[in-house]
N, C-alpha and C positions, 0 to 999 in steps of 0.2 A: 653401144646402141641400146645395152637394155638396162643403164645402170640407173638405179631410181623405181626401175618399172617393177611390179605386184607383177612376178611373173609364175606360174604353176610348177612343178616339179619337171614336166613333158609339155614341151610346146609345139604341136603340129601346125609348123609354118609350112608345112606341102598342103594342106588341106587351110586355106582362107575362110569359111567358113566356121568350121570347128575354133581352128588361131582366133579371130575375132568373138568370138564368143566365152573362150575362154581368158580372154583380158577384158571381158564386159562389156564389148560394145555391140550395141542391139545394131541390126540389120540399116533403122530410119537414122540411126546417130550415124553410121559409117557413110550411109549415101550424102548427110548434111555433108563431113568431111571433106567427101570429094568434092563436094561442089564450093566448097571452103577454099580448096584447094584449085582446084578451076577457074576460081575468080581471080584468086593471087596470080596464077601463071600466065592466064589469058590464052593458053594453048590447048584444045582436046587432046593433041598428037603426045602433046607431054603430061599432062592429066594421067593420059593414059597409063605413060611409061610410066608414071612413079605409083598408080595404085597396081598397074601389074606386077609390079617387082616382088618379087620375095618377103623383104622386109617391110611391106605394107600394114601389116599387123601390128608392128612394132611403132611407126612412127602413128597410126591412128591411134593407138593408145594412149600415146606419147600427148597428141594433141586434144584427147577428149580431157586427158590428164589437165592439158593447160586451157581448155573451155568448161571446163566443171569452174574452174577457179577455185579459190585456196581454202573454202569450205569443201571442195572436193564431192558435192552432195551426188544422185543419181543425173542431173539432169545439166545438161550446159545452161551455166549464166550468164547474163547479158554481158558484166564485167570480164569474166571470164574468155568469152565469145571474142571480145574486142581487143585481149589483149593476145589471144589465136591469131585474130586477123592482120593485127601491127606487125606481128611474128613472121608470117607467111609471106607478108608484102616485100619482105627484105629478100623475098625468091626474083619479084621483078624489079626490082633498084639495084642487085648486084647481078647482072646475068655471067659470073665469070663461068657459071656450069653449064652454059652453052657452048664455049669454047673447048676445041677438041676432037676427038674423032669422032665419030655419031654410034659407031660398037661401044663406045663408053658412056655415052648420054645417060644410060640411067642408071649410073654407080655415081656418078657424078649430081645428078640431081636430089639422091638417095642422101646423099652426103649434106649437099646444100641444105635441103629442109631438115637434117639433122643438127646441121649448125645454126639454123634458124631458131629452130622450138630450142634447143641447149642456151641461146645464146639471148639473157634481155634485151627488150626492145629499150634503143639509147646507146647499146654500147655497141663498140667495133667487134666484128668478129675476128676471126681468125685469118694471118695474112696471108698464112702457107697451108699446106695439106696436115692433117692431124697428123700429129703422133703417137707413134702407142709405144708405151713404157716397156712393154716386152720385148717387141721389136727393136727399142733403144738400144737396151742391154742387149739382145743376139749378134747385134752387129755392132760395138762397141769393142774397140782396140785397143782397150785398157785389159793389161793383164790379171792375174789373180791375186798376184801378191803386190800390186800394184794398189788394187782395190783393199786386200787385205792390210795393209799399212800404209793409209792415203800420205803420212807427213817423212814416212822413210827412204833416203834415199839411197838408188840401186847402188852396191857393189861392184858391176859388171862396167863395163865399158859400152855408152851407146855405138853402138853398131849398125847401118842403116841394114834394113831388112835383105838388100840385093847384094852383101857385103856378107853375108851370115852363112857358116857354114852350115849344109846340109847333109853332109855324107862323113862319115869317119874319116878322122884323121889317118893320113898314111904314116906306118911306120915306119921308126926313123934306124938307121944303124945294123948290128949286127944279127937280128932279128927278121931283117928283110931278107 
């Protein structure tokens, strides 16, 4: 969510005001947003939910970012503005983050307009839910030395997992 973004050393996302102000967006730039944002959705009730969220600091940056346009100057550009609002429209042409439980509605919406402003206007977004590279790897079932010598192969005998022993072997003979 914050990669790309001019972000401070400390970002007080519990405090909205302070957070917006320390990614530069004046008080009249952030009310334009919303209502940027309001238009694309066509809903208050969801409006609502995605400026109350947490990470509203992050994606209004996100979008003043792409309403400056690529001169980047202080003030939204008209080009710029327009190419926000092609962005944003893809909230109402794909409503798949409506669908779901309504306790998730606004992780889910969070998301949507994160894939909106990340994703050009013309191309297809994303089919499935993001994936995070970290995540990948913590749950990935590749071993170490697996990973460690990708073209070598094992010495051991595959063995399926429910096949594999787990406890010491019992000893055998005069020792028992």
């Amino acid at each position: 969510m914050t990669e790309g973004l001019p972000l401070p050393e400390v970002l007080y996302l519990s405090d909205r005001e302070t957070a917006l102000g320390q990614l530069d967006i004046r008080p009249s730039e952030n009310a334009h947003l919303v209502s940027l944002v309001k238009e694309a959705i066509g809903s208050d009730r969801e409006t609502s939910l995605l400026v109350s969220a947490r990470a509203w600091p992050l994606l209004a940056c996100r979008m003043a970012r792409t309403a400056r346009g690529p001169e980047g100057g202080p003030g939204l550009s008209p080009h710029g503005e327009a190419d926000l609002r092609t962005r944003l429209k893809t909230l109402a042409d794909d409503p798949a983050w409506k669908q779901g439980p309504a306790s998730k509605l606004t992780g889910r919406l969070v998301a949507a307009t994160l894939t909106a402003l990340n994703t050009p206007p013309g191309t297809p977004g994303p089919t499935g839910p993001p994936i995070s590279p970290t995540a990948a790897r913590s749950r990935s079932t590749a071993t170490a030395a697996a990973v460690a010598k990708p073209g070598a192969a094992s010495t051991e005998a595959a063995v399926p997992a429910h096949r594999q022993r787990t406890t010491p072997t019992r000893r055998q003979g005069r020792g028992h």
